[in-house]
C-alpha positions as CSV (number, residue, x, y, z in Angstrom):
1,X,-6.2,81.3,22.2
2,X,-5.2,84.4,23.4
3,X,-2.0,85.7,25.8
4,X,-2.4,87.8,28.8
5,X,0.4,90.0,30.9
6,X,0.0,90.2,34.5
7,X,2.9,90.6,37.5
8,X,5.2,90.9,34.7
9,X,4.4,87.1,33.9
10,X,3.4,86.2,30.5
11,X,0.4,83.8,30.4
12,X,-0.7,81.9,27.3
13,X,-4.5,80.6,27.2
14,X,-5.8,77.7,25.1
15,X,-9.8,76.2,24.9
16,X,-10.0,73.1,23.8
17,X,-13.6,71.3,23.3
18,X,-13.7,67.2,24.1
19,X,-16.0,64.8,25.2
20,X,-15.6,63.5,29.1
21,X,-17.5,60.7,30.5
22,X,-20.2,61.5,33.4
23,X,-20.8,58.3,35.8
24,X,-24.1,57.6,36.8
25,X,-25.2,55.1,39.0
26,X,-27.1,52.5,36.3
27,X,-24.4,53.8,33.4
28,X,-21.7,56.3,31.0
29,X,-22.6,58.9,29.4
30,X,-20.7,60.5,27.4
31,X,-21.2,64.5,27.3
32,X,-19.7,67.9,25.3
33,X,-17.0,69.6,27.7
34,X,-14.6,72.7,27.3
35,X,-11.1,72.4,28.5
36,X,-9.1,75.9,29.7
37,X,-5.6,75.4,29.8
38,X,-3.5,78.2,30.6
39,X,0.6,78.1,29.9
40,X,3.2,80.3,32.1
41,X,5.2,81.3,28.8
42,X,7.4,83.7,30.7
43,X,10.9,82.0,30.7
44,X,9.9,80.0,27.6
45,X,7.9,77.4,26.1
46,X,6.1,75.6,28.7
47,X,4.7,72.0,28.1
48,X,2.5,71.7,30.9
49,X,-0.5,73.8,31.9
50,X,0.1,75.6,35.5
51,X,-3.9,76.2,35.8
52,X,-6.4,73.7,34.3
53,X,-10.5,74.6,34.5
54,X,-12.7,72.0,32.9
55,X,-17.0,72.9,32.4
56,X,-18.8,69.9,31.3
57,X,-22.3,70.1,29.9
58,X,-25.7,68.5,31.1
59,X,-26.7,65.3,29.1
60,X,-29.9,67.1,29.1
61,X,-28.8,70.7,27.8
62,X,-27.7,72.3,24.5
63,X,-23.8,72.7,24.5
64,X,-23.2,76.7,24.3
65,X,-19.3,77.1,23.9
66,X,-19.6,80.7,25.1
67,X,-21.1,79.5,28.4
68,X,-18.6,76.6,28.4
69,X,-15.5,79.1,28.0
70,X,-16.7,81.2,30.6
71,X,-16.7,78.5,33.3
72,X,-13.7,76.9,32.5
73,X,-12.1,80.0,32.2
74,X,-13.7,81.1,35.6
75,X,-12.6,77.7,37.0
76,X,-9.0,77.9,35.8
77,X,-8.4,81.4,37.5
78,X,-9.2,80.1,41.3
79,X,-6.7,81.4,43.1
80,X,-5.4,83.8,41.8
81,X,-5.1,87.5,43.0
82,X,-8.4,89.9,41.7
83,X,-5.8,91.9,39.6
84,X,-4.4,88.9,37.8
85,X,-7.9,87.5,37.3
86,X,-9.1,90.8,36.1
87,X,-6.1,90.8,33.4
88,X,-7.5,87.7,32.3
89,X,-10.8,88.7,32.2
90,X,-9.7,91.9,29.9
91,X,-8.3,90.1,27.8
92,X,-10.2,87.6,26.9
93,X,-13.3,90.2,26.2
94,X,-10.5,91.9,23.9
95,X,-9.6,89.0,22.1
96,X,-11.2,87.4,18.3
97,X,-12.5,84.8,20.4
98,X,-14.8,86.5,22.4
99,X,-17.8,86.9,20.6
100,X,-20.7,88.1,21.8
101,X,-23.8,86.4,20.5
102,X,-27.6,86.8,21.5
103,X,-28.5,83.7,23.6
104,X,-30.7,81.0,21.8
105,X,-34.5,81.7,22.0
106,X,-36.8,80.2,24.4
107,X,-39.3,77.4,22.5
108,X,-43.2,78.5,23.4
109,X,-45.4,76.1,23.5
């Protein structure tokens, strides 16, 4: 979680990991997904998110929660001006849960 200024609104942003169900056509699957929910905390407490971005992960991949974050986060900013995404963007690089890792290695045969 982390908060962000921008247009003198106050933002708060919250990642939250779940598991969604993909349909495919002979059956469920159930798969790792990230959840960005980010809270307009300007006049108060708020309840409900005003912008949601969701990343779900390939039955077939490795979940990375970085990756995950990133899209979500990336999803939950459409439409927004490019300076309010970038005070996003700041912040969450600033923030304790930004943490940059190497990516996994690559298996050889």
């Amino acid at each position: 979680m982390f908060e962000v200024t921008a247009d003198s609104r106050h933002f708060r942003v919250c990642f939250q990991k779940k598991q969604a169900t993909i349909l495919r056509s002979d059956c469920a699957v159930e798969v790792p997904a990230v959840c960005c929910s980010i809270f307009d905390v300007t006049y108060g407490r708020a309840e409900t998110p005003s912008m949601l971005g969701e990343s779900y992960c390939s039955p077939l991949d490795r979940f990375d929660r970085r990756a995950g974050k990133r899209l979500a986060l990336q999803r939950a900013l459409i439409g927004l001006e490019r300076a309010e995404r970038r005070a996003f963007w700041e912040a969450w690089t600033s923030s304790p849960d930004f943490v940059v890792t190497k990516p996994p290695k690559r298996r050889t045969r």
